[in-house]
Each structure stands twice: as C-alpha cells, then as structure tokens.
N, CA, C and O atoms as CSV, one atom per row, in Angstrom:
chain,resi,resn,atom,element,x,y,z
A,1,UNK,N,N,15.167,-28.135,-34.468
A,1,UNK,CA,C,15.952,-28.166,-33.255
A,1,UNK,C,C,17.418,-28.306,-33.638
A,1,UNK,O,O,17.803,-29.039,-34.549
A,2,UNK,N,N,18.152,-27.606,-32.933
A,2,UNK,CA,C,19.830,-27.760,-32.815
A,2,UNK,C,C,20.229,-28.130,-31.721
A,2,UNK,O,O,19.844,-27.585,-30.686
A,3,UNK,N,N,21.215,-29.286,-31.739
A,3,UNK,CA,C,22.005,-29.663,-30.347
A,3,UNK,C,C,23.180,-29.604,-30.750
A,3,UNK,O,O,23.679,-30.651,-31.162
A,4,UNK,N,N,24.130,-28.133,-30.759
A,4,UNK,CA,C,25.628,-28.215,-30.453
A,4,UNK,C,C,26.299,-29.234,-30.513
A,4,UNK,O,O,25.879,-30.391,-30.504
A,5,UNK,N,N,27.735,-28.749,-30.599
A,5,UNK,CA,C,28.728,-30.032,-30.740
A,5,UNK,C,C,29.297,-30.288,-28.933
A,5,UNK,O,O,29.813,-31.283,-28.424
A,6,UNK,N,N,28.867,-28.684,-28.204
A,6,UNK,CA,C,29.241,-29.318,-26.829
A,6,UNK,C,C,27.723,-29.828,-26.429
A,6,UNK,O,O,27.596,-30.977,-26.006
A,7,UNK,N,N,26.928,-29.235,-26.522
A,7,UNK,CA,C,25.462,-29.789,-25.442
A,7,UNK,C,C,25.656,-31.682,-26.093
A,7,UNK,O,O,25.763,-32.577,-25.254
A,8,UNK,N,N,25.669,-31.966,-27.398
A,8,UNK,CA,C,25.917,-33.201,-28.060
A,8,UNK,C,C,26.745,-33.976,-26.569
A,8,UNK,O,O,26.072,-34.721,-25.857
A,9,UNK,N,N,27.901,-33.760,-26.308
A,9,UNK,CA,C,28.968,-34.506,-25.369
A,9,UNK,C,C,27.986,-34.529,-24.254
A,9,UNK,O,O,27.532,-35.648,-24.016
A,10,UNK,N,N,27.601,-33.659,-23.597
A,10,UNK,CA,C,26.363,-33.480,-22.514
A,10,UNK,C,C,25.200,-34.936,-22.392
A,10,UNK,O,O,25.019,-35.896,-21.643
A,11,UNK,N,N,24.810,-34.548,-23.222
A,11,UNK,CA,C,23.834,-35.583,-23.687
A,11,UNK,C,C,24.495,-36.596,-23.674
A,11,UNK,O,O,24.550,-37.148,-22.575
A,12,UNK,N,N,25.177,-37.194,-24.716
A,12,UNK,CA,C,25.578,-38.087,-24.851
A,12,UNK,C,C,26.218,-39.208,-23.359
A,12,UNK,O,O,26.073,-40.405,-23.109
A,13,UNK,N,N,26.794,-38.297,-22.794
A,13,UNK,CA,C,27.320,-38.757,-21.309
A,13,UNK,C,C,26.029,-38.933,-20.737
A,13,UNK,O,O,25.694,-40.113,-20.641
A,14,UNK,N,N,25.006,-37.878,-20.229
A,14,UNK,CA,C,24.096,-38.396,-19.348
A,14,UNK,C,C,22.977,-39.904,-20.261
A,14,UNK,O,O,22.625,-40.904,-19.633
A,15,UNK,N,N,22.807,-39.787,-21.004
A,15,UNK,CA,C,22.423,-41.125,-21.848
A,15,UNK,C,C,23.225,-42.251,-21.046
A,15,UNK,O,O,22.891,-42.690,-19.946
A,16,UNK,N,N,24.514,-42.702,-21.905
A,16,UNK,CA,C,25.492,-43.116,-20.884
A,16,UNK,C,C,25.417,-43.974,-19.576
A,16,UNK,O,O,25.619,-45.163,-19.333
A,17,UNK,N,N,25.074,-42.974,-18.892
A,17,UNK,CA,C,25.526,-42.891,-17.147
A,17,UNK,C,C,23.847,-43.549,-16.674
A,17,UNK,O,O,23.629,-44.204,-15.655
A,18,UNK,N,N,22.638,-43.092,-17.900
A,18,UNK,CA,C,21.714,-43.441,-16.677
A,18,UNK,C,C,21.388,-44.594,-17.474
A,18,UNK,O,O,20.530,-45.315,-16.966
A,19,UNK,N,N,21.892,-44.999,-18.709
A,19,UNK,CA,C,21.373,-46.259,-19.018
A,19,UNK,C,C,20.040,-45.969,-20.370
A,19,UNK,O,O,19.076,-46.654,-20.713
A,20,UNK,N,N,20.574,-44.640,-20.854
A,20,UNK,CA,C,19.127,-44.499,-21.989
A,20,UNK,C,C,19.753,-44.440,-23.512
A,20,UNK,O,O,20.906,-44.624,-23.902
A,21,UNK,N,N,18.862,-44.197,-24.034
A,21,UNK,CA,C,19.559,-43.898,-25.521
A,21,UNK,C,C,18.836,-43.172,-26.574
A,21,UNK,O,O,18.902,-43.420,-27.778
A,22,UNK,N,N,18.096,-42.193,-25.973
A,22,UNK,CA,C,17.776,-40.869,-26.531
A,22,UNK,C,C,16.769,-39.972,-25.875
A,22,UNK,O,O,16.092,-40.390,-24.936
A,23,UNK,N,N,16.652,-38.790,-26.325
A,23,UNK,CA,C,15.959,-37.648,-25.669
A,23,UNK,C,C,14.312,-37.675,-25.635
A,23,UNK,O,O,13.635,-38.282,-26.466
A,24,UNK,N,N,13.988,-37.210,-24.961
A,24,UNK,CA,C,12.377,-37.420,-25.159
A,24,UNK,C,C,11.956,-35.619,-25.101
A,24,UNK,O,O,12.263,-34.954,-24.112
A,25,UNK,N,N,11.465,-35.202,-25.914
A,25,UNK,CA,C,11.018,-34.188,-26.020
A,25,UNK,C,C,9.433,-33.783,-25.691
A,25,UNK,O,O,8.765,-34.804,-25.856
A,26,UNK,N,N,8.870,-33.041,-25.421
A,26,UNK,CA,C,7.271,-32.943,-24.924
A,26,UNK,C,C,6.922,-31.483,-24.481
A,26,UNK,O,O,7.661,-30.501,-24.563
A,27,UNK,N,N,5.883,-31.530,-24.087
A,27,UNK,CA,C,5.198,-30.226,-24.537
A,27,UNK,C,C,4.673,-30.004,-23.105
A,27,UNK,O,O,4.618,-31.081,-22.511
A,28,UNK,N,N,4.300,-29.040,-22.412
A,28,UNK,CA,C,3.860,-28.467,-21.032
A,28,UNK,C,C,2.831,-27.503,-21.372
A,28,UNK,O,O,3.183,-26.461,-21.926
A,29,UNK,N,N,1.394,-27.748,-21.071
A,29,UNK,CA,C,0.868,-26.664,-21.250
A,29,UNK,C,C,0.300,-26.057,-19.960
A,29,UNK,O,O,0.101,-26.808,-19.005
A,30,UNK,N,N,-0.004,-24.602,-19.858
A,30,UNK,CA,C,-0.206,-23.492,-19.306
A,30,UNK,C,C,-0.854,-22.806,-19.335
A,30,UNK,O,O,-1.114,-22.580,-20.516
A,31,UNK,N,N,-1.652,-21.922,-18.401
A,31,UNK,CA,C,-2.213,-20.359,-18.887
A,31,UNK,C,C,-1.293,-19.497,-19.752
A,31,UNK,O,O,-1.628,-18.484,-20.366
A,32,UNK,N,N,0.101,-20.142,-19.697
A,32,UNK,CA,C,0.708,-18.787,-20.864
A,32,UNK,C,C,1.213,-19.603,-22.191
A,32,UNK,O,O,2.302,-19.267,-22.658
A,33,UNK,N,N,0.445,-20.704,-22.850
A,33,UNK,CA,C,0.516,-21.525,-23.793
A,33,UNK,C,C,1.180,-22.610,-23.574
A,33,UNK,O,O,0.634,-23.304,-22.717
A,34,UNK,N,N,2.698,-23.300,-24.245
A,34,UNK,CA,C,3.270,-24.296,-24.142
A,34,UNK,C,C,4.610,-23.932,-23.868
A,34,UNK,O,O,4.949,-22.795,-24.197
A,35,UNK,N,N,5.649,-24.870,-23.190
A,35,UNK,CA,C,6.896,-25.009,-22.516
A,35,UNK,C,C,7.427,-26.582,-23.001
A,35,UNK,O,O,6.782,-27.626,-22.905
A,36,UNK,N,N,8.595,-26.428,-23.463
A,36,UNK,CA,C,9.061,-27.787,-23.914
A,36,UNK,C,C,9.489,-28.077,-22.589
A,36,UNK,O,O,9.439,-27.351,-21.596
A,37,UNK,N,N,10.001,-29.463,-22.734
A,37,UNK,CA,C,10.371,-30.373,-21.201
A,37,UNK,C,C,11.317,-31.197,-22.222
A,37,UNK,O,O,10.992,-31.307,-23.405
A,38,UNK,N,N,12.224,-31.636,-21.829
A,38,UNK,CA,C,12.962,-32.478,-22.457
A,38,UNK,C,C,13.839,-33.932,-20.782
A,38,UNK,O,O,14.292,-33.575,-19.694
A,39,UNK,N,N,13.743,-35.180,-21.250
A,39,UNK,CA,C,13.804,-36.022,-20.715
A,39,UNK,C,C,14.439,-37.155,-21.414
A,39,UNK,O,O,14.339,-37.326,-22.629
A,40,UNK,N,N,15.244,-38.100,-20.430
A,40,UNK,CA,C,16.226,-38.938,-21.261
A,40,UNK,C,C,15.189,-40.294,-21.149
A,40,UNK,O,O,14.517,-40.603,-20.165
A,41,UNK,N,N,15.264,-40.994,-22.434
A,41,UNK,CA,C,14.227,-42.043,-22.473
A,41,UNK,C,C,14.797,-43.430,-22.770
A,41,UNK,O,O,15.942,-43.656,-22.380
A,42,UNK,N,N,14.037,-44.501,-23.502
A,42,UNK,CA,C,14.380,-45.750,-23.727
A,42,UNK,C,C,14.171,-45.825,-25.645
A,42,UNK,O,O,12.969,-45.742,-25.900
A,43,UNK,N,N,14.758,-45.914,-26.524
A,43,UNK,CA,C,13.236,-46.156,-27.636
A,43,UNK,C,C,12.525,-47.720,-27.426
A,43,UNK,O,O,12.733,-48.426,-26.439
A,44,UNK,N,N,11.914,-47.974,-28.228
A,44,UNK,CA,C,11.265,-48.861,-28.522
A,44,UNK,C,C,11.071,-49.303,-29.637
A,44,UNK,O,O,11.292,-48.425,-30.471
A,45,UNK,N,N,10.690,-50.467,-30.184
A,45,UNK,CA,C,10.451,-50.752,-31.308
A,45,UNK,C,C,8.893,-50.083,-32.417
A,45,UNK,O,O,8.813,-50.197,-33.640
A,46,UNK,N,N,8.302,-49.707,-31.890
A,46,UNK,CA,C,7.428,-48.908,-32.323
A,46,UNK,C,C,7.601,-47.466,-32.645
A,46,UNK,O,O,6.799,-46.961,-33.431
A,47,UNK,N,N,8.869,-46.505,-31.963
A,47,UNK,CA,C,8.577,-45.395,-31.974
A,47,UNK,C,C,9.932,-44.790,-33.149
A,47,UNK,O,O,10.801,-45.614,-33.435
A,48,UNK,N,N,10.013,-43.548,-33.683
A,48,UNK,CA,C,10.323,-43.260,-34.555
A,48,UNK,C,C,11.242,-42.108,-34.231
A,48,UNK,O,O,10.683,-41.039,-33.986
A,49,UNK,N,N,13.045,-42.164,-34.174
A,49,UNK,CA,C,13.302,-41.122,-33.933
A,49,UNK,C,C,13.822,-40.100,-34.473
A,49,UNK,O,O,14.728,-40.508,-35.198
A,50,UNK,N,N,13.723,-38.655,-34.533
A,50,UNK,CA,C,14.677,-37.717,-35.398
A,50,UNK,C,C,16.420,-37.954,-35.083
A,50,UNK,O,O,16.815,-38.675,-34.167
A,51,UNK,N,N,16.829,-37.621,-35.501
A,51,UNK,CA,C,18.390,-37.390,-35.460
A,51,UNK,C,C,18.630,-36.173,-35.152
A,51,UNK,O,O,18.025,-35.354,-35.843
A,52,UNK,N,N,19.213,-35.820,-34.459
A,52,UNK,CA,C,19.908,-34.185,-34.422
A,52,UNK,C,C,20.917,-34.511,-33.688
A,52,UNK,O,O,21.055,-34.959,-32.550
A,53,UNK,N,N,21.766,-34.134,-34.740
A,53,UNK,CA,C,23.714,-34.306,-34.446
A,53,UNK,C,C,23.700,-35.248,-33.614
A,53,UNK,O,O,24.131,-35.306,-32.463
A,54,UNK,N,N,23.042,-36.190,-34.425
A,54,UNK,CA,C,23.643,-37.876,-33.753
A,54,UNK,C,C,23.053,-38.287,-32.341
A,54,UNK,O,O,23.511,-39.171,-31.617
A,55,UNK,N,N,22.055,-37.562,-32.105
A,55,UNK,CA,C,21.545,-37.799,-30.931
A,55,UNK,C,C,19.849,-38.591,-31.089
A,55,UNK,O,O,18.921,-37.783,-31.127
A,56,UNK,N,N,19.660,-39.356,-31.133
A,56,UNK,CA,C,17.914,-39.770,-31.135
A,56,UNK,C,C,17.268,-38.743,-30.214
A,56,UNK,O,O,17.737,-38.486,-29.105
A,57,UNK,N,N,16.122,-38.136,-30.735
A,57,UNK,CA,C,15.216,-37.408,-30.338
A,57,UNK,C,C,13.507,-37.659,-30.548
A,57,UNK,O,O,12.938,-37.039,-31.446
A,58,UNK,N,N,12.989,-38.297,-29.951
A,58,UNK,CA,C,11.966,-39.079,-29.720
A,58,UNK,C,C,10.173,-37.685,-29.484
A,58,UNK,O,O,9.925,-36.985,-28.503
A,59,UNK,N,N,9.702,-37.757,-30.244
A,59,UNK,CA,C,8.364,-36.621,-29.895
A,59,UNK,C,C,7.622,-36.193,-31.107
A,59,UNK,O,O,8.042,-35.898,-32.226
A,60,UNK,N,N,6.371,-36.228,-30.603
A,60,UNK,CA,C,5.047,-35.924,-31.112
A,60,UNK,C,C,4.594,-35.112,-32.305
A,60,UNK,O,O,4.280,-34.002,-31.874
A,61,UNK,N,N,4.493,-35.149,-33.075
A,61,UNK,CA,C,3.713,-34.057,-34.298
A,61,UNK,C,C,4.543,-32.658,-34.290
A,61,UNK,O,O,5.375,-32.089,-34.997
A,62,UNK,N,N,3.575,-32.354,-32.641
A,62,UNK,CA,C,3.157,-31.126,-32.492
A,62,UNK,C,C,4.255,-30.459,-31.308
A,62,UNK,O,O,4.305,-29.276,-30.969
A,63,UNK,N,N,4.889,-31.304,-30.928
A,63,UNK,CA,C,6.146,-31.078,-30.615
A,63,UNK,C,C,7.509,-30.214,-31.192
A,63,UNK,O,O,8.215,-29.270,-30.837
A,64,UNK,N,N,7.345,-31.592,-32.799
A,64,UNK,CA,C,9.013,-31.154,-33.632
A,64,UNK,C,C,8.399,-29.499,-33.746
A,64,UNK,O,O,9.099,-28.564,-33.357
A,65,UNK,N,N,7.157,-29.301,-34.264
A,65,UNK,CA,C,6.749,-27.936,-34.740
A,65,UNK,C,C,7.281,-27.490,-33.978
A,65,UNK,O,O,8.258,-27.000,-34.543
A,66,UNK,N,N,7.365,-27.205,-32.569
A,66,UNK,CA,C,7.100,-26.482,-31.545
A,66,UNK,C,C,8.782,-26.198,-31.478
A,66,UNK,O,O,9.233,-25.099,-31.153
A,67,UNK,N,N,9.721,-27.482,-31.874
A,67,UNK,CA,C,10.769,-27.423,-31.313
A,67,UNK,C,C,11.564,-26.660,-32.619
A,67,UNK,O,O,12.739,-26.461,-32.310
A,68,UNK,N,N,11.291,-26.256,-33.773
A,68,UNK,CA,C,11.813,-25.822,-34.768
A,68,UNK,C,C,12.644,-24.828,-34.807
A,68,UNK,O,O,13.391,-24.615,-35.762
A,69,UNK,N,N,12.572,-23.973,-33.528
A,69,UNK,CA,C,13.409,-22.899,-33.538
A,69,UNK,C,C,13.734,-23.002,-32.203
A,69,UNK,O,O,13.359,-22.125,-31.425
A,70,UNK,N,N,14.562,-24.216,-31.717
A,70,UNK,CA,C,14.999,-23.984,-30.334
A,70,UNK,C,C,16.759,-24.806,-30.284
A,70,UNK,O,O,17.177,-25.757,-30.945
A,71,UNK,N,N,17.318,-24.131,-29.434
A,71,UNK,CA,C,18.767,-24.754,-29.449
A,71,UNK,C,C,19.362,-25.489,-28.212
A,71,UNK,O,O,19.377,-24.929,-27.115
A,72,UNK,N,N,19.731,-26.435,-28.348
A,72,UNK,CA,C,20.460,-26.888,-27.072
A,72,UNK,C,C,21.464,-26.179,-27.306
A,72,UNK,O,O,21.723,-25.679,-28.401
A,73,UNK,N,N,22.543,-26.003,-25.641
A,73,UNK,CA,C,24.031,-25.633,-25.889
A,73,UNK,C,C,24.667,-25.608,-24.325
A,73,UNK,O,O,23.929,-26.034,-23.437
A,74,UNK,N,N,25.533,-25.295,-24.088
A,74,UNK,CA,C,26.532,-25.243,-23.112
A,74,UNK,C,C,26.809,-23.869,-23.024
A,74,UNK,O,O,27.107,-23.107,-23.944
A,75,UNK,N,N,26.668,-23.601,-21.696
A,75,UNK,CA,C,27.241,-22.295,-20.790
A,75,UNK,C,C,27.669,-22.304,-19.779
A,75,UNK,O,O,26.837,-22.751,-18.989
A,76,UNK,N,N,28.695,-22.006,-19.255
A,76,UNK,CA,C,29.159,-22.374,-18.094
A,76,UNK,C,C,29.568,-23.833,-17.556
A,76,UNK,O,O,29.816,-24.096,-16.379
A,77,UNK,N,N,29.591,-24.716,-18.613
A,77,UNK,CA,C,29.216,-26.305,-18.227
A,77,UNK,C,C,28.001,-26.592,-18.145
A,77,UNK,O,O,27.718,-27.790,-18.110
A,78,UNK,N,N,27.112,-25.771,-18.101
A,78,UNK,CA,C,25.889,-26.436,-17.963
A,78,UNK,C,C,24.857,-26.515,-19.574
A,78,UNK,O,O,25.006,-25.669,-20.456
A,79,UNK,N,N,23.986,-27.524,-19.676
A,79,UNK,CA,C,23.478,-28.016,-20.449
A,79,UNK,C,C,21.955,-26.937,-20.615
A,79,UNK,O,O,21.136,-27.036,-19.701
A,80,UNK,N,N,21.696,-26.113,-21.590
A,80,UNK,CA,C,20.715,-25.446,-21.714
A,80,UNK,C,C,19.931,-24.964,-22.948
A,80,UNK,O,O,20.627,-24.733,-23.937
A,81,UNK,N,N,18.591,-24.770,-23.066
A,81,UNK,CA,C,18.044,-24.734,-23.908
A,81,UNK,C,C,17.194,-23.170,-24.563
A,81,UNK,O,O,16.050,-22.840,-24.251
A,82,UNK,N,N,17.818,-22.646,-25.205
A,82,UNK,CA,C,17.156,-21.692,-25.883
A,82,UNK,C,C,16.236,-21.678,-27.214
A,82,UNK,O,O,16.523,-21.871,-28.395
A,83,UNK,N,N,14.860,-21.336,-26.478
A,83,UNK,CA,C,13.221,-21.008,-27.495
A,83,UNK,C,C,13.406,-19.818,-27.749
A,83,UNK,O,O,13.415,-18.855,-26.982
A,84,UNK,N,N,13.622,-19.892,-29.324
A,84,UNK,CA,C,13.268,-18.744,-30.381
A,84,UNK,C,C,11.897,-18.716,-30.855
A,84,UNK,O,O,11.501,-17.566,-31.042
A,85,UNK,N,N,11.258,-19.401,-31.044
A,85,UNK,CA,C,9.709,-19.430,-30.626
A,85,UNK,C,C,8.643,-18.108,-30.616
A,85,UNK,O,O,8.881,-17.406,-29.634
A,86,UNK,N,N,7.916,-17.764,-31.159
A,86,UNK,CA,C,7.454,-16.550,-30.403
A,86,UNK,C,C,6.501,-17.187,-29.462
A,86,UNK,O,O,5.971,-18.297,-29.406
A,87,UNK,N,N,6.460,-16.028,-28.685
A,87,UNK,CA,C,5.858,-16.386,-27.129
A,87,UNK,C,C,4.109,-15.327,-27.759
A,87,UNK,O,O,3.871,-14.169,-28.099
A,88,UNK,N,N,3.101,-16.948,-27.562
A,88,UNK,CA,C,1.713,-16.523,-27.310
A,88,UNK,C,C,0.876,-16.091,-26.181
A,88,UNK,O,O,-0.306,-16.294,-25.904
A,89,UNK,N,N,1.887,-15.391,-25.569
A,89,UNK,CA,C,1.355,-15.242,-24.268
A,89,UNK,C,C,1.181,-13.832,-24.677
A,89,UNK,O,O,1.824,-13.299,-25.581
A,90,UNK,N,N,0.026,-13.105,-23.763
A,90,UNK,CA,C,-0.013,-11.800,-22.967
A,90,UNK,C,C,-0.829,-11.426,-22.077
A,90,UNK,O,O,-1.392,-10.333,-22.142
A,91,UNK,N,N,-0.993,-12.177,-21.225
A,91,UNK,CA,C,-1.550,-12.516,-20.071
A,91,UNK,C,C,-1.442,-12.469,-18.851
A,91,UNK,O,O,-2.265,-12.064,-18.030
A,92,UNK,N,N,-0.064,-13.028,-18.637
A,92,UNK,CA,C,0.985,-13.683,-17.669
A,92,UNK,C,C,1.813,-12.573,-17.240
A,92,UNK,O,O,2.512,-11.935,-18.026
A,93,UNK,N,N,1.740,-12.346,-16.034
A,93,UNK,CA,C,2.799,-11.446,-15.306
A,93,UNK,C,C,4.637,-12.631,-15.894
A,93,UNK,O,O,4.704,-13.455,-16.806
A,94,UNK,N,N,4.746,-12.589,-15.800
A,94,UNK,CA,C,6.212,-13.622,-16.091
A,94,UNK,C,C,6.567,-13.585,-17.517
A,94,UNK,O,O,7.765,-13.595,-17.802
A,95,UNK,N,N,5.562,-13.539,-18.582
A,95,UNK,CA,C,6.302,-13.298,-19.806
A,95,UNK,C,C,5.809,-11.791,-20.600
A,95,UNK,O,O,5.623,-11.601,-21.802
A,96,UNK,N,N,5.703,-11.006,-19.658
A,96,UNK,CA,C,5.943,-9.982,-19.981
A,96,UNK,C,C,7.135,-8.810,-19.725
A,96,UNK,O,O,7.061,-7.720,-20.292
C-alpha cells in the first residue's frame, strides 16, 4: 500500500478531528470477490500496526496481501483510493 504525501495530510487531519490514531483496513466480500473498506480506528495494546508514510495502518493477513498494489491520494481535494489489483471477477455486470 501507498499513502501520498497529500492523502498522508488527509488522513492525518481526519484522525485528528475524530479522535483516532490510525487506519483500519478490511476486506468486503461479494459475488464479484473482495473490495477493501478502509476506516479510522483506535489501536490497542494487542494489535500490530504497519506504517505507511507515517500513518498506522491496522489489518489482517489477508488484507496487507490484498492491499499490495493499492494507492491512497488526492484529487480534487478529495481523499481516494486506487486498486491495481487484478479484478477476479467475470460474472458481474459492473466489472465488466
């Protein structure tokens, strides 16, 4: 995973503002395989987080895999995430 030096400020502010102190990353599954979800969390003393550009990033095994080729970034001001991923779908009217 990559988080930019602007999506980084993004983050970092909404952390901030709602009172958290790192990302929670997770997995959505589907008839057209998996969809990351990303969510601002708490850590804990039990849990273990990655770093990416200074940001705690909190998630599962089968997650980081998942997240290996995906980028946070900024467009327009807004905070967004691009999956390089290949897509296991061919099924689905929508990812075709």
């Amino acid at each position: 995973m990559l988080i930019t030096d602007d999506a980084k400020v993004i983050v970092l502010k909404g952390l901030e503002v709602n009172k958290c102190d790192c990302l929670k990353a997770t997995l959505k599954k589907s008839g057209c395989g998996t969809s990351v979800s990303f969510s601002l969390a708490n850590l804990s003393s039990d849990v273990e987080a990655e770093i990416v550009n200074e940001i705690p990033v909190i998630m599962d095994e089968e997650t980081k895999k998942r997240v290996e080729m995906l980028t946070l970034y900024v467009e327009n001001g807004e905070l967004l995430f691009q999956d390089d991923a290949p897509s296991t779908c061919s099924s689905c009217s929508s990812c075709s």
